[in-house]
N, C-alpha and C positions, 0 to 999 in steps of 0.2 A: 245967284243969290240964295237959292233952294240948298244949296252945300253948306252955305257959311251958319243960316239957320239952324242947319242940322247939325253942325259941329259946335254951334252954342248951346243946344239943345242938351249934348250930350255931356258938354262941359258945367250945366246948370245940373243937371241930372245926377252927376259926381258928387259935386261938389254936397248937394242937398241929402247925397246917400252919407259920405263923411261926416256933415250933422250931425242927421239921426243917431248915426254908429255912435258918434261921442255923447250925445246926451242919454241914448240907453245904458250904454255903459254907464254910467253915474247913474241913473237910477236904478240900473240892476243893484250897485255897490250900495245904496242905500237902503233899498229891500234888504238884502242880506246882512245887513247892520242892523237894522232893527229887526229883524227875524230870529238873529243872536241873541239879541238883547232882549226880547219878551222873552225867549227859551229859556235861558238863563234865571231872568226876572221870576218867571213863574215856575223852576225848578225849586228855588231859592226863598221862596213866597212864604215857605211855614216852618222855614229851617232856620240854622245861624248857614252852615257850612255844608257842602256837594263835595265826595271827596277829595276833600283836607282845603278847601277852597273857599271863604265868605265870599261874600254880593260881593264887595268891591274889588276882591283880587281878580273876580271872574271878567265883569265889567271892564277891568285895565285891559285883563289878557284880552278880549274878544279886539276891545278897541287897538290895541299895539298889533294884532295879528292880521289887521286888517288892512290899520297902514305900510306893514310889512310887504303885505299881498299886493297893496295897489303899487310901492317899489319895485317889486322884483315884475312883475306882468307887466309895467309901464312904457315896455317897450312894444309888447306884443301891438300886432296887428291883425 
């Protein structure tokens, strides 16, 4: 019975590390979204334009390059 424990143990233990993995990941993605976005925001703060760029072109780009990134890595493991 001592083996079957331990092989559930080790299957709980997996399974619990796959979680984590995937909810850090989203919250890393979310730090770095808002880490863009105040940089930007407060680059942007007493200008109109950041080379040749207003807030909201910068704001699209950051957003669109983001979803870009979470496509192309989506696979990684």
């Amino acid at each position: 019975m001592k083996k079957y424990w331990f092989v559930y143990s080790l299957y709980w233990q997996e399974g619990l590390s796959r979680r984590a993995s995937f909810f850090m990941e989203r919250f890393r993605s979310l730090v770095v979204l808002l880490s863009f976005y105040y940089l930007w925001s407060a680059l942007l703060a007493h200008r109109t334009s950041f080379a040749g760029y207003d807030r909201s072109q910068m704001i699209t780009y950051v957003l669109g390059m983001n979803i870009l990134r979470s496509l192309v890595f989506a696979g990684k493991k």
